[in-house]
C-alpha positions as CSV (number, residue, x, y, z in Angstrom):
1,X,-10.7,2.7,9.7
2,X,-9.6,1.6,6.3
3,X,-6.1,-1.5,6.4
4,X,-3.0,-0.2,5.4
5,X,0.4,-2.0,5.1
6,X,3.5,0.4,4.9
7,X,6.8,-0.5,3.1
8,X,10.2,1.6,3.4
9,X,10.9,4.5,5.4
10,X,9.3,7.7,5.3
11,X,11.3,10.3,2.5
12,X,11.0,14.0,4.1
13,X,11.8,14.9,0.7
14,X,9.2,12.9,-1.2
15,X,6.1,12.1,-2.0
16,X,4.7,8.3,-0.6
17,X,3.4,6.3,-3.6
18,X,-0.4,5.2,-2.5
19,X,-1.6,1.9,-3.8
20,X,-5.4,0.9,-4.0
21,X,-6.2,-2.6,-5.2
22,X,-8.5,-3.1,-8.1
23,X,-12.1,-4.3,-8.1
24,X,-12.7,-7.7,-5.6
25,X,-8.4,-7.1,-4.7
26,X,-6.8,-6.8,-1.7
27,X,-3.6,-4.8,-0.7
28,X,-1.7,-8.2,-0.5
29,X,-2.2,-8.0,-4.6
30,X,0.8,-5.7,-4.2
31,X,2.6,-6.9,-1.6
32,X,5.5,-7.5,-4.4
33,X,5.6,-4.4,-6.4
34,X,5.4,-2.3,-2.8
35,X,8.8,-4.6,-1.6
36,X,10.7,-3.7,-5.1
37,X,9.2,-0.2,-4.5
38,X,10.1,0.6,-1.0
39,X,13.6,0.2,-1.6
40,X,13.6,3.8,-3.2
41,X,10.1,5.3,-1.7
42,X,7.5,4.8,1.1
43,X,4.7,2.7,-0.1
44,X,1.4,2.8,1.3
45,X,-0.8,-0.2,0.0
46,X,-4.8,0.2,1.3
47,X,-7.8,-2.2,1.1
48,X,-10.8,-0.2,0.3
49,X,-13.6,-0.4,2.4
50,X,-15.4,-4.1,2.4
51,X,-12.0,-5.8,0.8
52,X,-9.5,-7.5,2.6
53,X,-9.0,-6.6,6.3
54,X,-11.2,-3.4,6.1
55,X,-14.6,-3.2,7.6
């Protein structure tokens, strides 16, 4: 199972934006941006697998 953070609340009307750090990143890289994003979307950030708090 891959670690996810959400941000805002779920739009029935819209799309979530998905976030997936760069190469040796973490989600917390966008902990930020998500924030400033979530107050219009849903933001989903993920650490890949082996980065982070993924397995």
């Amino acid at each position: 199972m891959l670690s996810y953070r959400c941000y805002g609340e779920p739009k029935t009307r819209q799309q979530p934006i998905v976030i997936i750090h760069g190469l040796l990143g973490s989600k917390e890289n966008w902990h930020s941006q998500a924030e400033l994003l979530a107050t219009q979307h849903e933001v989903i950030t993920i650490d890949v697998r082996n980065h982070g708090q993924s397995p």
